[in-house]
Structure formats: C-alpha cells, structure tokens
C-alpha atoms as an extended CHARMM CRD file, in Angstrom:
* protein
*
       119  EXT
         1         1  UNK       CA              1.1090000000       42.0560000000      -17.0440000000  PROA      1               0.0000000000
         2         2  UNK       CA              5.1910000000       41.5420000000      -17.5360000000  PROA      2               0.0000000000
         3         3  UNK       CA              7.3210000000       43.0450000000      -15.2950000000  PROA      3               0.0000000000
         4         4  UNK       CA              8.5600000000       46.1250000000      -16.1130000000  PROA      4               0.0000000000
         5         5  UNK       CA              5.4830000000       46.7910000000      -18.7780000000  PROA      5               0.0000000000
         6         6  UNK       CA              2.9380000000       49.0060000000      -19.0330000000  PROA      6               0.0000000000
         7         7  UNK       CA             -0.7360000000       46.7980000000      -19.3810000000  PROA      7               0.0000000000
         8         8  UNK       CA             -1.2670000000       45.7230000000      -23.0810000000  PROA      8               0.0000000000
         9         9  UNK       CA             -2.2990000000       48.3500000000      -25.2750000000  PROA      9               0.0000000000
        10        10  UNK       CA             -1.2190000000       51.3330000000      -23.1750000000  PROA      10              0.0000000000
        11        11  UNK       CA              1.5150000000       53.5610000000      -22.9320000000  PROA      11              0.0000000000
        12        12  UNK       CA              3.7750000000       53.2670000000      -19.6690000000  PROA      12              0.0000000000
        13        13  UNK       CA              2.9770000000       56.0380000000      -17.0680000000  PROA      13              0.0000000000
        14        14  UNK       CA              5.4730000000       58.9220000000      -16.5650000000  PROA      14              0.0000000000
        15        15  UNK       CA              6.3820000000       61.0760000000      -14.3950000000  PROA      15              0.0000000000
        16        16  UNK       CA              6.2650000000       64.3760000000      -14.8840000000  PROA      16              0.0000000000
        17        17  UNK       CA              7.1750000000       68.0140000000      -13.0780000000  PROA      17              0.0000000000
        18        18  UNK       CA              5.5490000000       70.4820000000      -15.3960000000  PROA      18              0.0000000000
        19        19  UNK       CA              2.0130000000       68.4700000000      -15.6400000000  PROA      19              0.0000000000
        20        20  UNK       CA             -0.6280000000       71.1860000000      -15.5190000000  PROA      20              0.0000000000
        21        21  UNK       CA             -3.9880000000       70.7360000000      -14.3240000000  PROA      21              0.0000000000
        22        22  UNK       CA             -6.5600000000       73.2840000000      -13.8130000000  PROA      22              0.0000000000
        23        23  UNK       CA             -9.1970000000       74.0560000000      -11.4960000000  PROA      23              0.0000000000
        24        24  UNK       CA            -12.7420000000       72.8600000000      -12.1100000000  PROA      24              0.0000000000
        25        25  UNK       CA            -15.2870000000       73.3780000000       -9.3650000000  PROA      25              0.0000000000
        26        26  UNK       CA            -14.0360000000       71.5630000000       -6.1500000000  PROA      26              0.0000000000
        27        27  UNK       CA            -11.9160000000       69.4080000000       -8.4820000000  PROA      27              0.0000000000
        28        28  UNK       CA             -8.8290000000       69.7210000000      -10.8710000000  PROA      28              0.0000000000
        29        29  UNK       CA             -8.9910000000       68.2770000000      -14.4650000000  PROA      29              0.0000000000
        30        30  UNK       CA             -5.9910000000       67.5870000000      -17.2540000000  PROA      30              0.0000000000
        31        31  UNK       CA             -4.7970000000       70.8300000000      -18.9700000000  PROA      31              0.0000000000
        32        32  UNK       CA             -4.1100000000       68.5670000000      -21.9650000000  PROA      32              0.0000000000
        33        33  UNK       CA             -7.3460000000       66.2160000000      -22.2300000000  PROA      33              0.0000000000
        34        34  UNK       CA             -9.9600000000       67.6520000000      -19.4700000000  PROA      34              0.0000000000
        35        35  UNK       CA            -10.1600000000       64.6690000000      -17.4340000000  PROA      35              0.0000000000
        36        36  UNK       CA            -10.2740000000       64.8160000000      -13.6220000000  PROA      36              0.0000000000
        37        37  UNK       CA             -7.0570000000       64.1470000000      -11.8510000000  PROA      37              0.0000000000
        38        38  UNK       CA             -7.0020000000       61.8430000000       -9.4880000000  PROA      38              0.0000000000
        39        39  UNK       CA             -5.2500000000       62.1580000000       -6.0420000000  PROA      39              0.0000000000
        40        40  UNK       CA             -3.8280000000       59.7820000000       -3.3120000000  PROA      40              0.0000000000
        41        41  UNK       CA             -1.7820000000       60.7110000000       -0.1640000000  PROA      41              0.0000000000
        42        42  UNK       CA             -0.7330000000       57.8020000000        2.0800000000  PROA      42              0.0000000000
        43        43  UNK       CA              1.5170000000       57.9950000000        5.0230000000  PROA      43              0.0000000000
        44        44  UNK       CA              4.7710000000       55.8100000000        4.2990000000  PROA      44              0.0000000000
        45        45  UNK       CA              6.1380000000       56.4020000000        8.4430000000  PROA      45              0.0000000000
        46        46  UNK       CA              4.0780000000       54.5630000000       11.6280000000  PROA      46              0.0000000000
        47        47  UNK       CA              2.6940000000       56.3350000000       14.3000000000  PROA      47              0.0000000000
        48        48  UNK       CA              5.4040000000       56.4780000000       16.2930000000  PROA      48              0.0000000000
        49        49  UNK       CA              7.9300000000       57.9570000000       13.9080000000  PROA      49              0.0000000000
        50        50  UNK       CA              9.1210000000       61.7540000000       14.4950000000  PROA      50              0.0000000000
        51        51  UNK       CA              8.4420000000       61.6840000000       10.4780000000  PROA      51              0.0000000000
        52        52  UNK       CA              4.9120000000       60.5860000000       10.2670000000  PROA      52              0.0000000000
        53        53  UNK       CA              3.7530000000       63.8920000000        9.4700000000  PROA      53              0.0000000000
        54        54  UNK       CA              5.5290000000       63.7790000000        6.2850000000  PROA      54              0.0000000000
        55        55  UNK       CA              3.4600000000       61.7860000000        3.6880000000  PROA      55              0.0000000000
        56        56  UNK       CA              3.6150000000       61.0470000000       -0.2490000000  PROA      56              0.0000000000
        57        57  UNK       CA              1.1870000000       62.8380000000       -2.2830000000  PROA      57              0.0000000000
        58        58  UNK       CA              0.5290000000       61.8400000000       -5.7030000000  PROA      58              0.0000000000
        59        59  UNK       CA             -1.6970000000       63.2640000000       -8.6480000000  PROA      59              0.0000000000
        60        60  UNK       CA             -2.4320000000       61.5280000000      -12.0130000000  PROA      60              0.0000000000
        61        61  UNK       CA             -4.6040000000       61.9500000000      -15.3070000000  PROA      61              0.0000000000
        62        62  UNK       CA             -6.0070000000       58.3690000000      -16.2950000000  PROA      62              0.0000000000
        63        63  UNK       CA             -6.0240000000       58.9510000000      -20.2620000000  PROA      63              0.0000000000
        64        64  UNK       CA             -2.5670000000       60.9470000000      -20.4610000000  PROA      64              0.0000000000
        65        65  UNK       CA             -0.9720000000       58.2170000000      -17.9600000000  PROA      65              0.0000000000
        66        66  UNK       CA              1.4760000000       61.3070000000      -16.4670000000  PROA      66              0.0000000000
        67        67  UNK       CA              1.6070000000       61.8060000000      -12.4220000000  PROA      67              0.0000000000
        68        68  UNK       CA              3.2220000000       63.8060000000      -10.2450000000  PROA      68              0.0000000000
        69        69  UNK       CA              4.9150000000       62.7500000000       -6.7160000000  PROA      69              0.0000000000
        70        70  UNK       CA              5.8340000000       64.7530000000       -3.8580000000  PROA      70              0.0000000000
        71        71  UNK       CA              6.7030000000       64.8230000000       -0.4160000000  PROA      71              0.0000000000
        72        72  UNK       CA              3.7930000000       66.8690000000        1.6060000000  PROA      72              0.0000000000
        73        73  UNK       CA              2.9110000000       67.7590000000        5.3260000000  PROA      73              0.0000000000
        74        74  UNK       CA             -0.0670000000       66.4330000000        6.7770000000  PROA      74              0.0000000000
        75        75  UNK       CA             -1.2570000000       67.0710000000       10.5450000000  PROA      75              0.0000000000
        76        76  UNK       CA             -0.6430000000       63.8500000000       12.8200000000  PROA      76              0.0000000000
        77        77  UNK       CA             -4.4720000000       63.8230000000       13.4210000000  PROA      77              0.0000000000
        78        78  UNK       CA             -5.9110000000       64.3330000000        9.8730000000  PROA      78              0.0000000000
        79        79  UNK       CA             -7.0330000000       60.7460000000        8.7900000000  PROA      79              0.0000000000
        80        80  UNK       CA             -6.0740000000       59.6460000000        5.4300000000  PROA      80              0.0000000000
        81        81  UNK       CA             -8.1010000000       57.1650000000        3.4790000000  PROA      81              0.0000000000
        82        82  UNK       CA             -5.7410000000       53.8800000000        3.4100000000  PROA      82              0.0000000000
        83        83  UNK       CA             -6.6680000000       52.1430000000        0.1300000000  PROA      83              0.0000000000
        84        84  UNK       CA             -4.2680000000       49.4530000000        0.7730000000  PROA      84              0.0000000000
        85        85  UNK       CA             -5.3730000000       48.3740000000        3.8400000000  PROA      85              0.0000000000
        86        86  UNK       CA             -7.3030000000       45.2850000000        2.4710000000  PROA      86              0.0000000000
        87        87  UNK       CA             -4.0370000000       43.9700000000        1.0860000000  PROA      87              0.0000000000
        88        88  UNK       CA             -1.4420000000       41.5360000000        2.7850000000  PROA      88              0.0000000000
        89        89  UNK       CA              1.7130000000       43.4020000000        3.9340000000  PROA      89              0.0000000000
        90        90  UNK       CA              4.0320000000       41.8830000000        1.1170000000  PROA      90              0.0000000000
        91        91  UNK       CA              1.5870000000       43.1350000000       -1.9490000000  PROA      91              0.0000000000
        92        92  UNK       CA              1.0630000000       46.3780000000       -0.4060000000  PROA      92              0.0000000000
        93        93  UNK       CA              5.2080000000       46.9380000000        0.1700000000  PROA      93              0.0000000000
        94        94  UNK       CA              5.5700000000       46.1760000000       -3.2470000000  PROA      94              0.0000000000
        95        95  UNK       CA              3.7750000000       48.9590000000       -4.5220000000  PROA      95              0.0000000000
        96        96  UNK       CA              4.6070000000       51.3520000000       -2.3450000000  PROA      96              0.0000000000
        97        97  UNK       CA              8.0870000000       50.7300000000       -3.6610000000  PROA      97              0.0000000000
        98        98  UNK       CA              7.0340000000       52.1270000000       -7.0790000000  PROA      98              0.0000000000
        99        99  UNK       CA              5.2260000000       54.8150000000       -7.5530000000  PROA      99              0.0000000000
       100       100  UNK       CA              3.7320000000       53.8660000000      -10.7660000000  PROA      100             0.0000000000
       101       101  UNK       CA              2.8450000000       50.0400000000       -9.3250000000  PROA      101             0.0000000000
       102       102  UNK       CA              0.8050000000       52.2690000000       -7.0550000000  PROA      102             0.0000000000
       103       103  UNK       CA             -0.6540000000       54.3060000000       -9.3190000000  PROA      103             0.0000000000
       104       104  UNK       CA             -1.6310000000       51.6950000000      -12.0130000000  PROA      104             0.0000000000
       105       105  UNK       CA             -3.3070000000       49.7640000000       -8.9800000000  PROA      105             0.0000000000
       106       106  UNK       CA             -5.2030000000       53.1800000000       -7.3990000000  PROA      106             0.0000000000
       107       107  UNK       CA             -6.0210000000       53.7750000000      -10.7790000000  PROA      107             0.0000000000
       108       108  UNK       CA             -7.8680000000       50.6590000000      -11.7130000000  PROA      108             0.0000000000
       109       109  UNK       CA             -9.3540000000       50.5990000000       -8.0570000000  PROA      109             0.0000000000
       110       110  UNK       CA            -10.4060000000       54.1800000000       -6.6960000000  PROA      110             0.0000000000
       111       111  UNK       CA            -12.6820000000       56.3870000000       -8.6100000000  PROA      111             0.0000000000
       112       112  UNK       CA            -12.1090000000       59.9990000000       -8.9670000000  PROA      112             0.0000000000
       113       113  UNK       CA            -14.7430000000       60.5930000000       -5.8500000000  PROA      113             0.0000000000
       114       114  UNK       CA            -12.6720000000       57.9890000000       -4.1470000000  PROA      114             0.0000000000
       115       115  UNK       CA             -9.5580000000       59.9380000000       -4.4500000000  PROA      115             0.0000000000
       116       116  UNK       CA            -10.9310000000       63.6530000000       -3.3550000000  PROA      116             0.0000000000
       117       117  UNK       CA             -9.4110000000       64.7790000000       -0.4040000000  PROA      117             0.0000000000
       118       118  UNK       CA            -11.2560000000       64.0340000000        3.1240000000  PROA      118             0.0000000000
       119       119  UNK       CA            -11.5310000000       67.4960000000        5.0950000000  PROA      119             0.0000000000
C-alpha cells in the first residue's frame, strides 16, 4: 500500500458526522448497504492519567468505507478489548495517530463479533 492511499481497488475511507446506522437485534447495520457496523473503543491515556476515563470510540461500515470518531466516557474499571496489544509500540503509535490507519488495520483484522462491545 502507498502512503497516503487507500488499498488498490478501493475507495479511501471517510469520515463522516451524519453516517446513519440502524438497529438490528443486539447489533447496528449500514442505513445505506445493511452491513453490520463495526465498533472499536481503545483507551489512548495510561492508568495513571486523571484522563483515562476518556477513550476514542470509533464505528465503521466495511463496504461503504465511512466511520465515525468520537471522544466517549468509559468507567476506569470496564476492560476494553486491546487489539493492538500484539504489536510493537512503534506500529501500534502509528496507527493510533490516524484514525483511518486504525481502521483499515481493525478492519482487515477483527470480525464484526470481535468488535461488539464487552459488558
């Protein structure tokens, strides 16, 4: 992949603020093409910080390659799956740098069971 491009063949992922999704069972799916969104929240703040609480949440359709970023609340002791634990600490700052680095990796890695919410 080039820098800067979106994978060969496929349009680049944007970002978008009035992407609807709608509820489908314990899941939400596309408005536009009916395909499950997938979800990620990671905490970008260590333990320690006073703003650890306050993690990035983002929400994406695979085939419409549009997300949706935000800053969200989550209590100190909910556990949040870490899906880039596995990699070494200068791949995984890189993507969390760019939001769609991260997505276009979560989105070739996670499924959409992967990326469901742990209560």
């Amino acid at each position: 992949m080039t820098r800067g491009r979106a994978p060969e063949g496929r349009p680049r992922w944007r970002k978008s603020g009035t992407w609807e999704t709608v509820p489908d069972g314990d899941r939400r799916i596309c408005a536009t093409c009916g395909t499950a969104v997938r979800s990620y929240r990671h905490r970008f703040h260590p333990p320690a910080s006073p703003a650890f609480e306050r993690c990035v949440a983002l929400a994406w359709c695979s085939r419409c390659r549009v997300y949706s970023g935000a800053v969200v609340h989550v209590p100190r002791d909910q556990v949040l799956v870490d899906a880039l634990a596995p990699l070494p600490a200068e791949r995984r700052e890189r993507l969390e740098r760019s939001e769609t680095r991260l997505i276009e990796y979560l989105d070739g890695r996670l499924g959409p069971e992967d990326t469901r919410p742990r209560r």
